[in-house]
C-alpha positions as CSV (number, residue, x, y, z in Angstrom):
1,X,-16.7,-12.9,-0.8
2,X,-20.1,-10.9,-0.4
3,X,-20.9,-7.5,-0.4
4,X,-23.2,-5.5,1.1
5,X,-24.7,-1.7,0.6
6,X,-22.0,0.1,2.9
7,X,-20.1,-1.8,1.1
8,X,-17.9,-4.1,3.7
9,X,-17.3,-7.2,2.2
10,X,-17.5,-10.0,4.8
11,X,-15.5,-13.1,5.0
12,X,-14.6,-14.3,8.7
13,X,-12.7,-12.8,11.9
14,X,-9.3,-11.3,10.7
15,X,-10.2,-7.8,8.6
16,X,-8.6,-5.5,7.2
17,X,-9.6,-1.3,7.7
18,X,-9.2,1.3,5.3
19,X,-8.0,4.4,7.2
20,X,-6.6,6.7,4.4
21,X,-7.1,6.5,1.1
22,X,-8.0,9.4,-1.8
23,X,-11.7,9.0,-1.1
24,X,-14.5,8.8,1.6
25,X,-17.8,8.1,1.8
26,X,-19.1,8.4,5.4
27,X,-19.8,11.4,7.5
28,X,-16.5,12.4,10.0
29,X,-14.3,10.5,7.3
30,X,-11.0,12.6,5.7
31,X,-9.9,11.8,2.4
32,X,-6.5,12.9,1.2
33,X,-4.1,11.5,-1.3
34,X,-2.4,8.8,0.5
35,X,-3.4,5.1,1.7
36,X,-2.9,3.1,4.8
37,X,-4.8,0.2,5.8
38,X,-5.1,-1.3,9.6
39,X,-4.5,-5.3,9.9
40,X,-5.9,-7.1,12.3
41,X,-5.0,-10.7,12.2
42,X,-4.0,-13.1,14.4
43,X,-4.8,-10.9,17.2
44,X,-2.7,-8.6,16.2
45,X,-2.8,-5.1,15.0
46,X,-0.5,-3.7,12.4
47,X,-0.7,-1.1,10.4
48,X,0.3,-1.0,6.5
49,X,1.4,2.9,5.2
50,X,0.5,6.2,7.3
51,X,-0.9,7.9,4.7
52,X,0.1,12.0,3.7
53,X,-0.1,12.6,7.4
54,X,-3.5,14.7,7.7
55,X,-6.0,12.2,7.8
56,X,-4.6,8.8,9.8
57,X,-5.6,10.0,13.5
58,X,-8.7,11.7,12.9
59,X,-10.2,8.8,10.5
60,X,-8.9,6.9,13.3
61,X,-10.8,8.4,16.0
62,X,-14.1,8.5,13.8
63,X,-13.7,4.9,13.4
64,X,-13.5,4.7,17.1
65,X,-9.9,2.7,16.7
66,X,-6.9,3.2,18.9
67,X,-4.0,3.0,17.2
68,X,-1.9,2.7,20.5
69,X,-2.6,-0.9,20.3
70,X,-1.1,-1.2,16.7
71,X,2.1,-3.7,17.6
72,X,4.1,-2.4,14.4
73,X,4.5,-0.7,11.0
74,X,5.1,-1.8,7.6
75,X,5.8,0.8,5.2
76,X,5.5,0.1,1.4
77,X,8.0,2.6,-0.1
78,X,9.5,6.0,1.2
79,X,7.3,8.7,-0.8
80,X,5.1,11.5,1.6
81,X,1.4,9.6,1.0
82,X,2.4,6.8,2.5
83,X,5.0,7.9,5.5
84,X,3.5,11.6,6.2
85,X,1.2,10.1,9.2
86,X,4.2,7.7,10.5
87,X,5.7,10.7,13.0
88,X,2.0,11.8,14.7
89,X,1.4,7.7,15.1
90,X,4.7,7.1,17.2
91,X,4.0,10.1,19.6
92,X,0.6,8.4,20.4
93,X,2.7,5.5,21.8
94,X,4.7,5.2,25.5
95,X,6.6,2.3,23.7
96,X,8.8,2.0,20.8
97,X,7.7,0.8,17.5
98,X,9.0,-1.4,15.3
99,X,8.9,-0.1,11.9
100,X,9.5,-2.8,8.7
101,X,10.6,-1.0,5.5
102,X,13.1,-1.1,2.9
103,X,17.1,0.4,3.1
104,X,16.4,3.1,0.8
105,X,13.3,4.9,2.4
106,X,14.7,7.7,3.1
107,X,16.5,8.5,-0.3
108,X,15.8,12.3,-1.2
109,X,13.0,11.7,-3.7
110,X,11.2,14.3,-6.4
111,X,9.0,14.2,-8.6
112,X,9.7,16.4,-11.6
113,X,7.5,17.5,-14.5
114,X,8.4,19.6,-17.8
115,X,6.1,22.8,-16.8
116,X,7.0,22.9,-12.7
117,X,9.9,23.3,-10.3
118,X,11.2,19.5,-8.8
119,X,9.0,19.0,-5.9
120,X,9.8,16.4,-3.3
121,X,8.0,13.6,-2.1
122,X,9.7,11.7,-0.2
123,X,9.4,10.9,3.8
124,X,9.4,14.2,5.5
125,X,12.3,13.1,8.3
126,X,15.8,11.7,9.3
127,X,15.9,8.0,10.6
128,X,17.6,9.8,13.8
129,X,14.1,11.8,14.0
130,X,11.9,9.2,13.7
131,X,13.8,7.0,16.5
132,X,13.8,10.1,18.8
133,X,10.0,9.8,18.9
134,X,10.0,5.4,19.2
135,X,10.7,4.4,16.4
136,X,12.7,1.0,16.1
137,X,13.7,0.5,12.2
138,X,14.1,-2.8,10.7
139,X,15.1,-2.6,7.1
140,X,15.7,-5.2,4.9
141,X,15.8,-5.4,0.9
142,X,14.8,-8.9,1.3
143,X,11.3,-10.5,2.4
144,X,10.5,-10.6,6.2
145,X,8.2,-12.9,7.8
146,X,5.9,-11.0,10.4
147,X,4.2,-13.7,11.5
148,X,0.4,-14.8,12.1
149,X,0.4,-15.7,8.5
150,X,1.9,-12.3,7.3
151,X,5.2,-11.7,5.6
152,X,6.2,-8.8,3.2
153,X,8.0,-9.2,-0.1
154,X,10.5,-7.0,0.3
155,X,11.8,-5.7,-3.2
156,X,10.2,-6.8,-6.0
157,X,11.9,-8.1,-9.1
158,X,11.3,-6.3,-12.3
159,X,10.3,-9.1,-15.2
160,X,7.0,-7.6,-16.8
161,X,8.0,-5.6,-19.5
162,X,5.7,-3.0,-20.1
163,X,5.8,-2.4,-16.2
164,X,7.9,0.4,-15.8
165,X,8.7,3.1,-13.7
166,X,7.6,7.2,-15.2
167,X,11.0,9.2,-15.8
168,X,9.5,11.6,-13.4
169,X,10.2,10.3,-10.5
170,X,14.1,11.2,-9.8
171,X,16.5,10.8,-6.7
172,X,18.8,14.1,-6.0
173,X,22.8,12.6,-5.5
174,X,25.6,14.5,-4.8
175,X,26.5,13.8,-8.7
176,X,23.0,15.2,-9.8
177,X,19.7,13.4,-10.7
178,X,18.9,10.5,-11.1
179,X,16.4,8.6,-12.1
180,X,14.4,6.7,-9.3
181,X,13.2,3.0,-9.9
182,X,11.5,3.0,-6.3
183,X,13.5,0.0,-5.5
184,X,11.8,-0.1,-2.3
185,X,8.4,-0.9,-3.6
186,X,7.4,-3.7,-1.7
187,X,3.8,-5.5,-0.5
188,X,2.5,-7.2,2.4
189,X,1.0,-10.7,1.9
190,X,-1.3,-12.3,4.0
191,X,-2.2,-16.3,3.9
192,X,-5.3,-17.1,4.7
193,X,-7.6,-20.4,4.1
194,X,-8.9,-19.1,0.9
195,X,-5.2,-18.3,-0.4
196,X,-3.2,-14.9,-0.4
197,X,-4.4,-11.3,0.2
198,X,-2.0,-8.9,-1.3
199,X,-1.9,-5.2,-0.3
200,X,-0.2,-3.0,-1.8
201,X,0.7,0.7,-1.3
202,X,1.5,1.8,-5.1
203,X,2.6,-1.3,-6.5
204,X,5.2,0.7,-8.2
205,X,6.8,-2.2,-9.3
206,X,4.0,-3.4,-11.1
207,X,0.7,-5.0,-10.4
208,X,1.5,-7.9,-12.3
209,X,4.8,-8.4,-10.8
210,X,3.6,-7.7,-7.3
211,X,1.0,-10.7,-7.8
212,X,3.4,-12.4,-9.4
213,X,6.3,-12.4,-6.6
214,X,4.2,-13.2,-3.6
215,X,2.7,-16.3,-5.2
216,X,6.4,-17.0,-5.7
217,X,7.3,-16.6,-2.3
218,X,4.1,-18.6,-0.9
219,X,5.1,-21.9,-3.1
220,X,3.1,-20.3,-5.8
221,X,0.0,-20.2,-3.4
222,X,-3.7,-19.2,-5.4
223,X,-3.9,-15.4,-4.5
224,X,-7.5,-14.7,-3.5
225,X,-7.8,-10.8,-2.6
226,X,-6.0,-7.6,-3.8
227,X,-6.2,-4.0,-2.3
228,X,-4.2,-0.5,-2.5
229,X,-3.0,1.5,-4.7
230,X,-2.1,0.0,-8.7
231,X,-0.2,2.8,-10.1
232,X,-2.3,2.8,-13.7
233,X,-3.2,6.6,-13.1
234,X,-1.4,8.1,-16.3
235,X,-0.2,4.5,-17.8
236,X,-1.4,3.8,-21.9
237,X,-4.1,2.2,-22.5
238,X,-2.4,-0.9,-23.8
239,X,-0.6,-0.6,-20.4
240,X,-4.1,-1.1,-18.6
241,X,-5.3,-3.4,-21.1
242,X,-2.0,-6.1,-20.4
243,X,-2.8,-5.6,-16.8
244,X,-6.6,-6.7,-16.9
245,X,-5.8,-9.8,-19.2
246,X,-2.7,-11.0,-17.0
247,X,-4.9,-10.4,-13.9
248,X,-7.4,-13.2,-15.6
249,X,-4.3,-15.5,-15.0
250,X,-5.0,-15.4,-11.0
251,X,-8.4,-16.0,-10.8
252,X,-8.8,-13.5,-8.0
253,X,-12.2,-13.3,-6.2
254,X,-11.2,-9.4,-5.1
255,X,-9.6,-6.8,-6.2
256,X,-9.8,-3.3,-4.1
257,X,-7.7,-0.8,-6.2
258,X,-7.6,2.8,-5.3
259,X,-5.3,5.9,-4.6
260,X,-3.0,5.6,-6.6
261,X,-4.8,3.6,-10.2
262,X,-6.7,6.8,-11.4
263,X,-10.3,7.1,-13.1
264,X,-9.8,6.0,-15.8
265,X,-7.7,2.7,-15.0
266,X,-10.8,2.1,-12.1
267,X,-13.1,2.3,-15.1
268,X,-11.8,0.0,-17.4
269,X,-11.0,-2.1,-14.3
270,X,-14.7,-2.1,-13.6
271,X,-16.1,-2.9,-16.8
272,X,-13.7,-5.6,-17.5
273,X,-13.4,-7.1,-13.6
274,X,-17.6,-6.0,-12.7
275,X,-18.3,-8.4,-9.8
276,X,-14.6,-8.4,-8.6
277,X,-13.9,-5.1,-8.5
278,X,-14.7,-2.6,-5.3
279,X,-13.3,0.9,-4.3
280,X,-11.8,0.9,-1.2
281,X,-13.2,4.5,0.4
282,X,-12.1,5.6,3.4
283,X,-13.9,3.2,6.6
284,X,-13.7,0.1,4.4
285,X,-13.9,-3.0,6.3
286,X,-13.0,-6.3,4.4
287,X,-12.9,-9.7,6.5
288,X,-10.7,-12.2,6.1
289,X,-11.7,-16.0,5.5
């Protein structure tokens, strides 16, 4: 893998497109706190997360991408910065959608800090909603194969210990709060020549055990690529420093972390990683070999 000054890495035919994510670089480009990334493999188009909801269509448009010709969606986990773009998507279609995602997307999630009121941040409608306006939901716990060399996890077992999830995030029951272990957490894996390309929309189950799980769903395949979000903005130090040596374990040739890993995870990530590491700004373009 080779990069160039704008930055697209280039490989083969198959790429992946960075339509939402925290930053942008280019001219016409929104960033917004959120991530989705546009698949094209196989000769097929499917799109990974919708991002907060403001920026999907317009960066889309920019690009000069029609997202009518997207086949399905794959959601990583039920918070707003990944579904908050799904509802505008499915009224650009005359067909239903098939949506992949987990049972429990559309638990009534907060996020609640000492200092503020709870604020919520989960997906911003009803199942009944969403299927008014094309939406076809297939949710499974367990992992689903998409085909054209793609498959997602489905929930991700929990074995690294000092990957864990902030008290923070909390579910509202009719017997009070709870605490939310984003259960529904998954990634989408594809296989290519070169081995596995892992993209993640938080990795809130953990980096490490995200990496960890596909290779042990692909007959513990050599995982090539990363990119999305990490989920190191806010974790210790010692926290970021386990995840850079385990990630030396992989022998990965890419990793694209953004969103959701915060500065000073990128940073350390950088200096540790240098010649693997990119940012993945809004417009990226990485082909896949």
């Amino acid at each position: 893998m080779q990069g160039n000054k704008s930055g697209v890495v280039k490989l083969a035919t198959d790429f992946i497109t960075i339509l939402v994510e925290n930053t942008a670089q280019q001219p016409g480009h929104l960033a917004e706190h959120g991530f989705a990334a546009l698949l094209n493999v196989g000769g097929r188009k499917l799109l990974f997360d919708t991002g907060a909801g403001q920026a999907l269509i317009p960066n889309a448009k920019a690009m000069g991408i029609d997202l009518t010709s997207v086949s399905a969606v794959a959601l990583s986990h039920g918070h707003y910065d990944h579904t908050g773009g799904l509802k505008d998507f499915l009224r650009l279609h005359h067909n239903p959608v098939t949506v992949y995602a987990h049972p429990d997307l559309f638990s009534h999630r907060f996020s609640i800090s000492e200092n503020d009121p709870p604020r919520y941040s989960g997906i911003d409608w009803t199942k009944g909603q969403l299927e008014q306006v094309g939406a076809v939901f297939d949710l499974t716990a367990t992992p689903t194969d998409l085909g054209s060399g793609l498959f997602l996890t489905g929930q991700i077992p929990r074995t690294v210990p000092y990957e864990h999830i902030s008290d923070r995030f909390q579910v509202k029951t009719a017997a009070g709060w709870k605490k939310d272990e984003i259960l529904d957490d998954q990634a989408l894996v594809i296989e290519t020549k070169t081995g596995l390309v892992v993209i993640s929309g938080c990795a809130h189950a953990g980096l490490i055990n995200t990496l960890s799980y596909a290779q042990e769903l692909s007959d513990n395949k050599k995982i090539a690529a990363f990119f999305g979000g990490t989920h190191l903005i806010g974790a210790t130090d010692e926290r970021i420093k386990s995840t850079i040596e385990a990630l030396a374990e992989f022998d990965l040739r890419l990793i694209g972390a953004g969103h959701c890993t915060g500065f000073e995870a990128s940073a350390l990530l950088f200096g540790a990683l240098r010649g693997l590491y990119r940012p993945i700004p809004v417009g990226s373009v990485f082909e896949l070999e």
